[in-house]
mmCIF file of the C-alpha atoms, coordinates in Angstrom:
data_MODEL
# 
_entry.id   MODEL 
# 
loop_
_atom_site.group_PDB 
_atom_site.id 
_atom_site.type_symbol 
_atom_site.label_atom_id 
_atom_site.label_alt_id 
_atom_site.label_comp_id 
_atom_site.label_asym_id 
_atom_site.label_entity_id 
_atom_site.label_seq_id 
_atom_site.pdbx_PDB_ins_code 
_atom_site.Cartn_x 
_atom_site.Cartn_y 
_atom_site.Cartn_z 
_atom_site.occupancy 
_atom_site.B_iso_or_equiv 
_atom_site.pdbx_formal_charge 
_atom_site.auth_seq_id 
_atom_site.auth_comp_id 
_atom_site.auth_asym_id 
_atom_site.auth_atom_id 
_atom_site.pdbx_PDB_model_num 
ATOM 1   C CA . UNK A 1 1   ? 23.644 23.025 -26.509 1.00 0.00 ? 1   UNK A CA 1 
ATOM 2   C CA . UNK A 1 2   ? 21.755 19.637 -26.273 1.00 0.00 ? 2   UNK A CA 1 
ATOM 3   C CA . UNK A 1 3   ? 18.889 19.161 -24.431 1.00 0.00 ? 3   UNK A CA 1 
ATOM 4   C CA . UNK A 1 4   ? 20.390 17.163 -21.741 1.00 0.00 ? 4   UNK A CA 1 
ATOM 5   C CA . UNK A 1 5   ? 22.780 20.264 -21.619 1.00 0.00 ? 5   UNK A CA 1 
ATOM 6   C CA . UNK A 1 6   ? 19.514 22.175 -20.903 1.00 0.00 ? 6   UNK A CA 1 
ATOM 7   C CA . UNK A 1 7   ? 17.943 19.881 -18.706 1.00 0.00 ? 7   UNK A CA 1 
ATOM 8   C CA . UNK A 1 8   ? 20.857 19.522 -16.053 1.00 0.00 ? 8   UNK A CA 1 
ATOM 9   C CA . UNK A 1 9   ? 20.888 23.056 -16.264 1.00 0.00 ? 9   UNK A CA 1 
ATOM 10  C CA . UNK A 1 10  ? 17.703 24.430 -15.501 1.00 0.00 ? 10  UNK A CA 1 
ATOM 11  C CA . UNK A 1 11  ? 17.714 21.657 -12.877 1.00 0.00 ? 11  UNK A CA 1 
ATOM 12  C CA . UNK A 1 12  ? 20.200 22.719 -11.332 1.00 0.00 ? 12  UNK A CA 1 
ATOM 13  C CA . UNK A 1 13  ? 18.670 26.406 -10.830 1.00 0.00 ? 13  UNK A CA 1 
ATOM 14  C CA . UNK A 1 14  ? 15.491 25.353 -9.711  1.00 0.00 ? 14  UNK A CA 1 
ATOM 15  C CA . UNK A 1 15  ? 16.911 23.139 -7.019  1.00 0.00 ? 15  UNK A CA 1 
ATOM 16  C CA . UNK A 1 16  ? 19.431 25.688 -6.303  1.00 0.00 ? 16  UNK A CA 1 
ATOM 17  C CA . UNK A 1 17  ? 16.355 28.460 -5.751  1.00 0.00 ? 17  UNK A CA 1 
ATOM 18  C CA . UNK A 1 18  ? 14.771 25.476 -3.665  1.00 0.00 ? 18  UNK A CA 1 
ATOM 19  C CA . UNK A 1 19  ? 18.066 24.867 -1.333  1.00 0.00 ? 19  UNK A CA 1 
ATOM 20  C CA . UNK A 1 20  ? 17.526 29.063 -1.112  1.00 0.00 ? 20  UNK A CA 1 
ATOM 21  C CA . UNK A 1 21  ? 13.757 28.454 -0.122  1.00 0.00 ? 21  UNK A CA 1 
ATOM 22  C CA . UNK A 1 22  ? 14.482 25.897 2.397   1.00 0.00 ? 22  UNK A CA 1 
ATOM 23  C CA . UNK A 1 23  ? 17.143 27.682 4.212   1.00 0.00 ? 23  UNK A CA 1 
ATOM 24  C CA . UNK A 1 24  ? 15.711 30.832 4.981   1.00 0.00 ? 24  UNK A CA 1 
ATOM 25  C CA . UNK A 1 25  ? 12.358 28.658 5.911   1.00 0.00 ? 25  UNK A CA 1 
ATOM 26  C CA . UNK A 1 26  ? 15.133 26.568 8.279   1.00 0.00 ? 26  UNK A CA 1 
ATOM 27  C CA . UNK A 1 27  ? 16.714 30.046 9.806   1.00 0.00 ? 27  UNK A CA 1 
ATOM 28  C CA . UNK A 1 28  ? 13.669 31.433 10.597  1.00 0.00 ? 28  UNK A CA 1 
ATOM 29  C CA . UNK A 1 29  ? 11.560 29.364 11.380  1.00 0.00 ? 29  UNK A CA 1 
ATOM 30  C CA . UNK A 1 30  ? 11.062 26.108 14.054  1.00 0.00 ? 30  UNK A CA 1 
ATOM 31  C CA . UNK A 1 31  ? 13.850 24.356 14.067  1.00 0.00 ? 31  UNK A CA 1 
ATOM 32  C CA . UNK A 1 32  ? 14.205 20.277 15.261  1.00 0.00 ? 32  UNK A CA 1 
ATOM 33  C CA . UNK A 1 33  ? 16.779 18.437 16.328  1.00 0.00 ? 33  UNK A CA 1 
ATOM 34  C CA . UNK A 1 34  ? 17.598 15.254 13.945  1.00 0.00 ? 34  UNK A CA 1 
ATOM 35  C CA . UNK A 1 35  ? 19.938 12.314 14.237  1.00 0.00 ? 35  UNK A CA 1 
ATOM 36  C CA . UNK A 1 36  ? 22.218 11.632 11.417  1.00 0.00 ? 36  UNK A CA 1 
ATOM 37  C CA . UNK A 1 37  ? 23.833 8.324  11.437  1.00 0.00 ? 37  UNK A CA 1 
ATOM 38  C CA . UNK A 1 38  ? 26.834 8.676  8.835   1.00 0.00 ? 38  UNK A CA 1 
ATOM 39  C CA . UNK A 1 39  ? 27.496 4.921  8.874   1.00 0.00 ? 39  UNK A CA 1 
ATOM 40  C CA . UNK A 1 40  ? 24.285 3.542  7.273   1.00 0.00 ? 40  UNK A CA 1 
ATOM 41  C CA . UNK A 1 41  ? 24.796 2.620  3.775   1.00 0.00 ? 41  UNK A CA 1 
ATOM 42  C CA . UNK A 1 42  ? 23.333 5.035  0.963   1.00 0.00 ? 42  UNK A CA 1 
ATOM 43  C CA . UNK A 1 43  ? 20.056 2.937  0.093   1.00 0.00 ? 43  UNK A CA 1 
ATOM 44  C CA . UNK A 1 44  ? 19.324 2.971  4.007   1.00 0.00 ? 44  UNK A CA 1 
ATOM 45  C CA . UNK A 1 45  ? 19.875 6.576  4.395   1.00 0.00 ? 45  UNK A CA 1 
ATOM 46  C CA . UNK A 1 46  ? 17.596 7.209  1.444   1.00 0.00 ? 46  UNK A CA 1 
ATOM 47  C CA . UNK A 1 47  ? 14.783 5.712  2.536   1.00 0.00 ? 47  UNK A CA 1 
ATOM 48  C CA . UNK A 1 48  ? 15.004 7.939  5.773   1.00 0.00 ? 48  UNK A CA 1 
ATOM 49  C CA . UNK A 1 49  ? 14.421 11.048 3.835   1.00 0.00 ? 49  UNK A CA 1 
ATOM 50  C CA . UNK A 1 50  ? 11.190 13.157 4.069   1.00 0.00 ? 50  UNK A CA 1 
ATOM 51  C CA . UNK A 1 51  ? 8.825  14.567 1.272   1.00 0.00 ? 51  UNK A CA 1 
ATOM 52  C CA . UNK A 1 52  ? 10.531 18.389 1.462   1.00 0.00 ? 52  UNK A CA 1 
ATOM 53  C CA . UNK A 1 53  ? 7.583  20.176 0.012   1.00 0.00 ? 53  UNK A CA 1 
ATOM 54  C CA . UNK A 1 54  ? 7.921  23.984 1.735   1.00 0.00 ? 54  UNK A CA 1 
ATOM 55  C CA . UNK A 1 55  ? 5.743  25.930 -0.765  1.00 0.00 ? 55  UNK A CA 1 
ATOM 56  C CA . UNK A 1 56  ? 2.672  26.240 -2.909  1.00 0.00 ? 56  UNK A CA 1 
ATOM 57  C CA . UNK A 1 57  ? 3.359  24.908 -6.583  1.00 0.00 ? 57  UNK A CA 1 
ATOM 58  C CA . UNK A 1 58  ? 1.421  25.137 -9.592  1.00 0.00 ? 58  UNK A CA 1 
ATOM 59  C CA . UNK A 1 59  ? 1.265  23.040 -12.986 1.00 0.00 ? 59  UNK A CA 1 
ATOM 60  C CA . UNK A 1 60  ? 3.155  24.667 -15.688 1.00 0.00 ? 60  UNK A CA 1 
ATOM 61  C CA . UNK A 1 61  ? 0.264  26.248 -18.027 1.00 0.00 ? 61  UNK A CA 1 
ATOM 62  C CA . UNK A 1 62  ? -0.622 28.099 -14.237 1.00 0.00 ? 62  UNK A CA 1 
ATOM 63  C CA . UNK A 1 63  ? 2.918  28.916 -13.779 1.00 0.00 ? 63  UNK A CA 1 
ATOM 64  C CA . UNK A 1 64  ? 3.706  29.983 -17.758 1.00 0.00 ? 64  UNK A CA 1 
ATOM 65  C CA . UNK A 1 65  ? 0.921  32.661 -17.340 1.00 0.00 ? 65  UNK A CA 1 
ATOM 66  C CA . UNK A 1 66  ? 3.075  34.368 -14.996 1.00 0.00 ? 66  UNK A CA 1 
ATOM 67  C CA . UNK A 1 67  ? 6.378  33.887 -16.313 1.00 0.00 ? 67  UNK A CA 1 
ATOM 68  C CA . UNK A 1 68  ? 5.014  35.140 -19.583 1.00 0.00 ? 68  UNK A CA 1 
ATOM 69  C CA . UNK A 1 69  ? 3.859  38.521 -18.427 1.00 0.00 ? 69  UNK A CA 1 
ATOM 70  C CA . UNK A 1 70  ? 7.781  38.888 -16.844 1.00 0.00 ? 70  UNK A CA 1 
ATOM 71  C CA . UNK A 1 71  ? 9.629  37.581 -19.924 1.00 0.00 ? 71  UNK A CA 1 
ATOM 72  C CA . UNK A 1 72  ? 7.316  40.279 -22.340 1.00 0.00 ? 72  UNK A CA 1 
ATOM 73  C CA . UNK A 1 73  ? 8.303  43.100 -19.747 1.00 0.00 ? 73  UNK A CA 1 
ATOM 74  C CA . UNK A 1 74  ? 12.090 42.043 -20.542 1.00 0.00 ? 74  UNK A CA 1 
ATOM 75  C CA . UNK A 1 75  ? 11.809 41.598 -24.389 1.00 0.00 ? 75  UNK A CA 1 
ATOM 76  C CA . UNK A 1 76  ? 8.255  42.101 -26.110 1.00 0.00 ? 76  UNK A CA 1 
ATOM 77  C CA . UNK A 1 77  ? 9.268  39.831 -28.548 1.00 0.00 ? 77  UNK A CA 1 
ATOM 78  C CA . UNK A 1 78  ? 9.913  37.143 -25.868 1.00 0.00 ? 78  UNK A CA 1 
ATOM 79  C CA . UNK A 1 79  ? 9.064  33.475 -26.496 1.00 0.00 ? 79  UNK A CA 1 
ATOM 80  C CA . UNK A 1 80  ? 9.126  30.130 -24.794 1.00 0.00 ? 80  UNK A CA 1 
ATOM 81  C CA . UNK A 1 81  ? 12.252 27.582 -25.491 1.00 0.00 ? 81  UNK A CA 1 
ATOM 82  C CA . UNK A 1 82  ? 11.843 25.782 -22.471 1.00 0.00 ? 82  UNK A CA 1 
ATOM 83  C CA . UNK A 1 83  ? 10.160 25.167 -18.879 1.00 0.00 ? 83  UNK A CA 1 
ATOM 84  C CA . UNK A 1 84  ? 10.813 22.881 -16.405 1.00 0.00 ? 84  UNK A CA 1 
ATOM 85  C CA . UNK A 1 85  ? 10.645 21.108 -12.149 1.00 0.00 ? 85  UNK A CA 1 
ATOM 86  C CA . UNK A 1 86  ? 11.708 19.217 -9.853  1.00 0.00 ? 86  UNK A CA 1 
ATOM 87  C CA . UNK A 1 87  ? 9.558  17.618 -7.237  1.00 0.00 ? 87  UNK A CA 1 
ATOM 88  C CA . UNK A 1 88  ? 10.930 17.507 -3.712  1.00 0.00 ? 88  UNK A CA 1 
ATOM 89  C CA . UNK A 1 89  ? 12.682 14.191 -3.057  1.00 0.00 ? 89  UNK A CA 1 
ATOM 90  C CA . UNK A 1 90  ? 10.389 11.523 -1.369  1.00 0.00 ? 90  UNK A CA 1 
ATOM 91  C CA . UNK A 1 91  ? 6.988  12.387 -2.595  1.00 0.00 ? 91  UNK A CA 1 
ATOM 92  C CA . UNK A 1 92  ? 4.238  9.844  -3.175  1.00 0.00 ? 92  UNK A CA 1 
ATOM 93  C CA . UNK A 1 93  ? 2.414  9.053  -6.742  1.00 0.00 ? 93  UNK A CA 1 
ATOM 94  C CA . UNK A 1 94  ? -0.394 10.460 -5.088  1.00 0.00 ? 94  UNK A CA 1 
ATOM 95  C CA . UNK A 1 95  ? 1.640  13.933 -3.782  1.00 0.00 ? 95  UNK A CA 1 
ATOM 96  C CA . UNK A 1 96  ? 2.627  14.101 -7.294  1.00 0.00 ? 96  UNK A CA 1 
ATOM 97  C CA . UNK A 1 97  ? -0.766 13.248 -9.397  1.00 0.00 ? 97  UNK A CA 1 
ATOM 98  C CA . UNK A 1 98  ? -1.483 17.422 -9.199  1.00 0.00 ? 98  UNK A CA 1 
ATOM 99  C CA . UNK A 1 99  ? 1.693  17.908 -11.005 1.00 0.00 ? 99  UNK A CA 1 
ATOM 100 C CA . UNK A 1 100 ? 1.779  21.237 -9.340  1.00 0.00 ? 100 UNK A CA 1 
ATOM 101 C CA . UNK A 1 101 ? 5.695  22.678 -8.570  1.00 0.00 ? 101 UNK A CA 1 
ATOM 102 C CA . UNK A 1 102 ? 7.631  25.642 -8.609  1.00 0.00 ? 102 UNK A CA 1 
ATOM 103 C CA . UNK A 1 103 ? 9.133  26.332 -12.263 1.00 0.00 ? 103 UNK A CA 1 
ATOM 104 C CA . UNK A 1 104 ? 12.035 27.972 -13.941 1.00 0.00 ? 104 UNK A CA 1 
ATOM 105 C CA . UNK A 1 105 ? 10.848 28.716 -17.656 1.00 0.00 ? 105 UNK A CA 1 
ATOM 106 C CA . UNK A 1 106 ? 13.986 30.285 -20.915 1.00 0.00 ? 106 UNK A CA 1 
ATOM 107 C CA . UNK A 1 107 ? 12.604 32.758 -22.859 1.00 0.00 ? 107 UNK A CA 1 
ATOM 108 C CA . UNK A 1 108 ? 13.972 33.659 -26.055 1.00 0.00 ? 108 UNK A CA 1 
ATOM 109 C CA . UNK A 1 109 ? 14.189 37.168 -27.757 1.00 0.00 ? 109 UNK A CA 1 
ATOM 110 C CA . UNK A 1 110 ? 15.197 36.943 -31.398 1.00 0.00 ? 110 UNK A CA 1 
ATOM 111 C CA . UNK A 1 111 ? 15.654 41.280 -31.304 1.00 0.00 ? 111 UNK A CA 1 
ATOM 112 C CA . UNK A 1 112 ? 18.254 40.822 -28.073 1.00 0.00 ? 112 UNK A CA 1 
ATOM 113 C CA . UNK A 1 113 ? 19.209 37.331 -29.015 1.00 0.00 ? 113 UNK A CA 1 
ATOM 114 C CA . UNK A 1 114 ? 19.426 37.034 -25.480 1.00 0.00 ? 114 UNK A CA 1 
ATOM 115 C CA . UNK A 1 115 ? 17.832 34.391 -23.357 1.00 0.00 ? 115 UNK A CA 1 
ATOM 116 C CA . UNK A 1 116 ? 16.118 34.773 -19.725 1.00 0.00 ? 116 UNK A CA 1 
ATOM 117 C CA . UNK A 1 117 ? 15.684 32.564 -16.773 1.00 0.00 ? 117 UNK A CA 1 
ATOM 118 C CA . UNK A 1 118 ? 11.980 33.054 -14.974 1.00 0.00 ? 118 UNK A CA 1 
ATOM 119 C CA . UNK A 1 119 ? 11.533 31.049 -11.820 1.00 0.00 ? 119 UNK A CA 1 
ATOM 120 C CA . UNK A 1 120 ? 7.867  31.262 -10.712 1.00 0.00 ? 120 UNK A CA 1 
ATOM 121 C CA . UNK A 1 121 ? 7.197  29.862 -6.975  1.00 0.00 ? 121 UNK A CA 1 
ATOM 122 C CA . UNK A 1 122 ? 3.553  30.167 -5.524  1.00 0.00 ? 122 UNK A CA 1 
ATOM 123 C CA . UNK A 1 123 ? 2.643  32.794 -7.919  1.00 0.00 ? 123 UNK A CA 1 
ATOM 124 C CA . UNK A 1 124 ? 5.290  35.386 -8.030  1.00 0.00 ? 124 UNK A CA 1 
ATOM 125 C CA . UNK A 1 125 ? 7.626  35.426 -11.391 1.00 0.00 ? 125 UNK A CA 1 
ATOM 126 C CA . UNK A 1 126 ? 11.087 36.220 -10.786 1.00 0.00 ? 126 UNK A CA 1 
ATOM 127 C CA . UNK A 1 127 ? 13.661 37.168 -13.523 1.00 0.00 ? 127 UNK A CA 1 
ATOM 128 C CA . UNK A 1 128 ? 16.721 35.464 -12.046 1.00 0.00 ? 128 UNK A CA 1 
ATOM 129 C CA . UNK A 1 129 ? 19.154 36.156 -14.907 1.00 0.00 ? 129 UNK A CA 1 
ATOM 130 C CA . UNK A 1 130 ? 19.419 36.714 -18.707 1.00 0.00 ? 130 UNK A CA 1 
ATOM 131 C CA . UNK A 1 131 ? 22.659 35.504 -21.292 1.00 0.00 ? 131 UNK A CA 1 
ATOM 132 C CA . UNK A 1 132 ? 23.345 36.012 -24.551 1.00 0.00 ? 132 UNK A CA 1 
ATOM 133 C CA . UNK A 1 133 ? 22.149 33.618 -27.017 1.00 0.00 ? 133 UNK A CA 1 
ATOM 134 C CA . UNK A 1 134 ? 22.565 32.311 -31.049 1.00 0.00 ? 134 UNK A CA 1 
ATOM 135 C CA . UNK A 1 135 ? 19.257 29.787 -31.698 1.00 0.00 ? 135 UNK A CA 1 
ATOM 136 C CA . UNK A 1 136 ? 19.829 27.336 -33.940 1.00 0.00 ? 136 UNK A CA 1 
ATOM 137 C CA . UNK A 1 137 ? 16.497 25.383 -34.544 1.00 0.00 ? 137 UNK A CA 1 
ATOM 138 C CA . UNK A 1 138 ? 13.313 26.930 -35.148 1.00 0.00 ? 138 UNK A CA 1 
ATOM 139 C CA . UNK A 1 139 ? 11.057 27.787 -32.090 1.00 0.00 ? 139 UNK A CA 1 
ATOM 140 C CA . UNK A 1 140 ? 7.605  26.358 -32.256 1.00 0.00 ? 140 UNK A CA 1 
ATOM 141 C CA . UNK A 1 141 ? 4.380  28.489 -31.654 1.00 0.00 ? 141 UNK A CA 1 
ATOM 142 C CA . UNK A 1 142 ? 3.398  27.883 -28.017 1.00 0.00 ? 142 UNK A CA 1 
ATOM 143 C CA . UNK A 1 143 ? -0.410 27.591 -29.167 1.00 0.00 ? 143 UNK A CA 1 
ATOM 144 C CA . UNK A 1 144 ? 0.715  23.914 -29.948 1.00 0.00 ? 144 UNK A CA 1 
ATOM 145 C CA . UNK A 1 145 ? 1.100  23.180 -26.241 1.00 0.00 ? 145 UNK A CA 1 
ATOM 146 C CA . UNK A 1 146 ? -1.632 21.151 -25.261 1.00 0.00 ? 146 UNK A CA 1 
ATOM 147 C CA . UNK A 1 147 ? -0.275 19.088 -22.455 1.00 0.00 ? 147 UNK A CA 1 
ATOM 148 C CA . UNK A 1 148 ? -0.680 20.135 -19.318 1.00 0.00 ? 148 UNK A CA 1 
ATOM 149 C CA . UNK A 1 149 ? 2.101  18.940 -16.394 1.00 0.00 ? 149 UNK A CA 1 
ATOM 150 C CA . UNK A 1 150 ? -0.762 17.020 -14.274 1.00 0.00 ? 150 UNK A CA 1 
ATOM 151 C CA . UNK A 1 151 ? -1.283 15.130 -17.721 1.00 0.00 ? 151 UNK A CA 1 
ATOM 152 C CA . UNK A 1 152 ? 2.570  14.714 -18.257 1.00 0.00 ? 152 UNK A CA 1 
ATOM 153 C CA . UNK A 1 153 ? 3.155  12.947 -14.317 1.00 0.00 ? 153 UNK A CA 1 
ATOM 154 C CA . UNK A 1 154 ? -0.233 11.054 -15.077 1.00 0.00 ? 154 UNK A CA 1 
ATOM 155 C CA . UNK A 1 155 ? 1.305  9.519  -18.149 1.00 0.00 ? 155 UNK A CA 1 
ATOM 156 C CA . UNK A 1 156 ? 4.602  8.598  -16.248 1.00 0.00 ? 156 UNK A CA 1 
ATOM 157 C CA . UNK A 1 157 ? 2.847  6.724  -13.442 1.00 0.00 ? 157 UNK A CA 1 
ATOM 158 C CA . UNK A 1 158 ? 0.609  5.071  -15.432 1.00 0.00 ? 158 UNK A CA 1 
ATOM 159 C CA . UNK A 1 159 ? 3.688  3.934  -17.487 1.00 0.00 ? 159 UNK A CA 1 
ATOM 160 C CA . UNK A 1 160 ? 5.299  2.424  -15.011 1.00 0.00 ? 160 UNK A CA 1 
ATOM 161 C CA . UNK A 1 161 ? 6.096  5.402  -12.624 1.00 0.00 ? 161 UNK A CA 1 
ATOM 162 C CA . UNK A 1 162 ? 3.388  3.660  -9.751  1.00 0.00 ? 162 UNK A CA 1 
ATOM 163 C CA . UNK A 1 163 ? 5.701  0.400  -9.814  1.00 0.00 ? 163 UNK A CA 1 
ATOM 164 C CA . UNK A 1 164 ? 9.118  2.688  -9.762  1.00 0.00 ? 164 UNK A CA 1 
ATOM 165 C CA . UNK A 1 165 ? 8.014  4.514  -6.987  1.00 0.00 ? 165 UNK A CA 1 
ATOM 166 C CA . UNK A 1 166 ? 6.691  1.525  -5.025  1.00 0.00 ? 166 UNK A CA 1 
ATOM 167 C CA . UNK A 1 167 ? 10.320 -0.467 -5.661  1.00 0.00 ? 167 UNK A CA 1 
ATOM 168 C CA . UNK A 1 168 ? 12.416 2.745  -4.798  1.00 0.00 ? 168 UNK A CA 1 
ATOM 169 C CA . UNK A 1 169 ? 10.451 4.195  -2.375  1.00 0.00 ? 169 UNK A CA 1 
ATOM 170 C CA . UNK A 1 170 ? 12.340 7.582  -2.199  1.00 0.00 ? 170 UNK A CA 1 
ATOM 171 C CA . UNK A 1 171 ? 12.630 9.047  -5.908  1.00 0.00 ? 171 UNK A CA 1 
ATOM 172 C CA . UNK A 1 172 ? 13.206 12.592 -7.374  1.00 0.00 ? 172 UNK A CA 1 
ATOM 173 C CA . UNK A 1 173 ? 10.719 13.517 -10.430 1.00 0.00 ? 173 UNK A CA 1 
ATOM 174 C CA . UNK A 1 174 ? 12.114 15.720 -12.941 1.00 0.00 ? 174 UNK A CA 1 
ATOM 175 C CA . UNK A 1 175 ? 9.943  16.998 -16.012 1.00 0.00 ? 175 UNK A CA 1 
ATOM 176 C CA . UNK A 1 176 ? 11.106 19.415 -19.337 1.00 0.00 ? 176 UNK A CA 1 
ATOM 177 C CA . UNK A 1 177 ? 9.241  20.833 -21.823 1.00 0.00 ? 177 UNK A CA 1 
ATOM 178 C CA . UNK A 1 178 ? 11.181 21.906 -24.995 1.00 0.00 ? 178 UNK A CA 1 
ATOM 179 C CA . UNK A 1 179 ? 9.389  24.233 -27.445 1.00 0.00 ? 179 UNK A CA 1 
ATOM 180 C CA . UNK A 1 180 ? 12.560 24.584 -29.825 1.00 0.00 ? 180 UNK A CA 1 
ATOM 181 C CA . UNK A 1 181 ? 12.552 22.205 -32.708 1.00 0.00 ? 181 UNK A CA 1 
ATOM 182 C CA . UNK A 1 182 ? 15.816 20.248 -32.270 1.00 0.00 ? 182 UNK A CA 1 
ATOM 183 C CA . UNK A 1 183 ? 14.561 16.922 -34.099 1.00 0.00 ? 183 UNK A CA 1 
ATOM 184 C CA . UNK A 1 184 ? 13.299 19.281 -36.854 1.00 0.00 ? 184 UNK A CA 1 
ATOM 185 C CA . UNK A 1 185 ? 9.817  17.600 -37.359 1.00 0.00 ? 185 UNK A CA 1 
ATOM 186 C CA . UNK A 1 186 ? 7.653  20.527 -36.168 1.00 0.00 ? 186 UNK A CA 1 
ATOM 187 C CA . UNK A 1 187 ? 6.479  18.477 -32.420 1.00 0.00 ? 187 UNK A CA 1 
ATOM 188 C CA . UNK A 1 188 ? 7.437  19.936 -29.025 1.00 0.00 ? 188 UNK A CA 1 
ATOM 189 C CA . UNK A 1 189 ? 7.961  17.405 -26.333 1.00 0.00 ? 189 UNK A CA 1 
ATOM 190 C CA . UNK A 1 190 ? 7.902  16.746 -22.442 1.00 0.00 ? 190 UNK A CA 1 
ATOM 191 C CA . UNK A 1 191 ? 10.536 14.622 -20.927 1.00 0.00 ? 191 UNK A CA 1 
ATOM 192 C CA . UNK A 1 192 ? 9.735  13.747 -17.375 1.00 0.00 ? 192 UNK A CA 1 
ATOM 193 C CA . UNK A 1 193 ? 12.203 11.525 -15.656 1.00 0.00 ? 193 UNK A CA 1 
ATOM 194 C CA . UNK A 1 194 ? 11.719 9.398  -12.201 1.00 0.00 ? 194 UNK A CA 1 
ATOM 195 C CA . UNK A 1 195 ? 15.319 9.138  -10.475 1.00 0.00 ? 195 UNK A CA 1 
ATOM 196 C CA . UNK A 1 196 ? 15.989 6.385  -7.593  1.00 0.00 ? 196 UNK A CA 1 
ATOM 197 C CA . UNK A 1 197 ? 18.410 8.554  -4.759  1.00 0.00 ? 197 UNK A CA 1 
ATOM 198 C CA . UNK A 1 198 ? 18.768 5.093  -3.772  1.00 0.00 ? 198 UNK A CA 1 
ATOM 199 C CA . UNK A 1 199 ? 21.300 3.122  -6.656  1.00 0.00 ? 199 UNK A CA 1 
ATOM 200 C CA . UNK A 1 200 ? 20.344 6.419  -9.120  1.00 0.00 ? 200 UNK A CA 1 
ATOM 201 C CA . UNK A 1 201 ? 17.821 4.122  -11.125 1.00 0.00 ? 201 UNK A CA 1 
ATOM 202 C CA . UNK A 1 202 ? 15.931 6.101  -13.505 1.00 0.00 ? 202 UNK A CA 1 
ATOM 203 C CA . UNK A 1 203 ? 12.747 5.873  -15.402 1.00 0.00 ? 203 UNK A CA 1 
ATOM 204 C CA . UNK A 1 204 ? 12.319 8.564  -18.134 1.00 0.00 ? 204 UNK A CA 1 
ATOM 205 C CA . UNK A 1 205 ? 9.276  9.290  -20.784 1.00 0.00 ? 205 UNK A CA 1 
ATOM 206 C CA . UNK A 1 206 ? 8.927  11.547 -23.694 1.00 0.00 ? 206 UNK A CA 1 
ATOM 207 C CA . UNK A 1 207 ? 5.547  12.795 -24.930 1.00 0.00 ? 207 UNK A CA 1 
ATOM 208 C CA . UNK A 1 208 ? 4.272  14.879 -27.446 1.00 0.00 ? 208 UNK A CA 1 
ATOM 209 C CA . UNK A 1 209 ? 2.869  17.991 -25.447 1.00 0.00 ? 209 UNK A CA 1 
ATOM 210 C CA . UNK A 1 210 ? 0.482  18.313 -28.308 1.00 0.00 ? 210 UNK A CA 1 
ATOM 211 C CA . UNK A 1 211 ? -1.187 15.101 -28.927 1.00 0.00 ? 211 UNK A CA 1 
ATOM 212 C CA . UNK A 1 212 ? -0.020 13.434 -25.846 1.00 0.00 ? 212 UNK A CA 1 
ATOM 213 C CA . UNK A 1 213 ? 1.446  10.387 -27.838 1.00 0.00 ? 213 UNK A CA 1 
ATOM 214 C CA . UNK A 1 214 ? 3.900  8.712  -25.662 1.00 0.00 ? 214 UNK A CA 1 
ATOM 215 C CA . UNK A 1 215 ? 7.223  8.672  -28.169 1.00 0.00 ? 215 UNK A CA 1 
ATOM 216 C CA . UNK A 1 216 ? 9.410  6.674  -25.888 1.00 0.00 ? 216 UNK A CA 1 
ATOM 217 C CA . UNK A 1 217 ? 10.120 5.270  -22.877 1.00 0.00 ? 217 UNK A CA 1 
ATOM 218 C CA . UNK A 1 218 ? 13.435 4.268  -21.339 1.00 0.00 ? 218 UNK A CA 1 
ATOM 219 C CA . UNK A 1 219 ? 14.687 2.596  -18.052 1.00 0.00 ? 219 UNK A CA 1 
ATOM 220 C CA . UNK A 1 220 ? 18.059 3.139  -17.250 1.00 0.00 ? 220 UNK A CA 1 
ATOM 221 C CA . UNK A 1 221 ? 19.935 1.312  -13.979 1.00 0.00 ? 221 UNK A CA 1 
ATOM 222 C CA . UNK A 1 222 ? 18.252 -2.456 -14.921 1.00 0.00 ? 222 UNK A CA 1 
# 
């Protein structure tokens, strides 16, 4: 599995535990009546959307602290392949400078060869399911993650993310850090990824979460 295997699919758990969040928030809480005009075209009805923040988020070292105390109460031997968030659709630079989310983290045990899915919102860790699992590459040490997510959305906007944002207007931020050693040169990385809901533009970085070197930087949708 490739790491843009991994990446659409953690993605797609965290926003499917957000959809969860933000429907029991809707059923039981105030609700407001809204207009939706089906005819507008897509850019239009894009820039109507609202930041959707509903909860308390932290950055990922904050977050891996408890996620790391439920992964060793699955499998001692439990170690970090990967950890990752989505921002709520809409959010300003400034909303996202704190680089504070809710996270899903994959832990690996070598004795189960199992992995686990952790999602952490606020502060409670939840283990939302476990699979069985043959890795391939070497998984590095976490002591070699340096990089902290505030750093990692800092780097982004100050690479261009500030001018993305201001020419989309309504984007989705994405970030992934990947502590198994796919390129097989001993560095784990970030990827964080800016996505226009608009035309599905996309501006996408990956650092070094140890050094903080930026390694590359692609814009996709030009």
């Amino acid at each position: 599995m490739n790491r843009l295997e991994w990446i659409l699919g953690i993605v797609l758990v965290v926003l499917l535990i957000a959809v969860a969040v933000v429907s029991l928030l809707f059923w039981f809480g105030p609700r407001q009546s809204a207009t939706v005009q089906t005819q507008d075209p897509l850019r239009e009805q894009a820039l109507k959307i609202e930041p959707t923040s509903v909860y308390e988020g932290n950055t990922a070292k904050v977050a891996y602290a408890a996620a790391q105390n439920e992964a060793q109460a699955w499998q001692a031997d439990a170690e970090l392949l990967n950890a990752s968030a989505t921002w709520p659709q809409g959010a300003s630079a400034q909303q996202l400078l704190d680089g504070e989310a809710s996270w899903g983290f994959i832990f690996y045990s070598p004795s189960a060869q199992e992995i686990a899915l952790i999602s952490v919102v606020e502060d409670e860790a939840t283990l939302v399911s476990t699979a069985a699992h043959t890795q391939e590459n070497p998984v590095l040490n976490v002591s070699g993650w340096n990089l902290d997510s505030q750093e990692v959305v800092r780097s982004l906007l100050e690479a261009g993310g500030n001018d993305f944002i201001n020419q989309e207007q309504v984007t989705t931020l994405t970030t992934a850090l990947f502590t198994d050693d796919q390129e097989q040169n001993g560095r784990m990385e970030w990827q964080a990824s800016l996505i226009s809901l608009a035309n599905g533009r996309a501006l996408t970085l990956r650092i070094d979460a140890t050094s903080g070197e930026i390694l590359d930087r692609q814009t996709i949708g030009d």
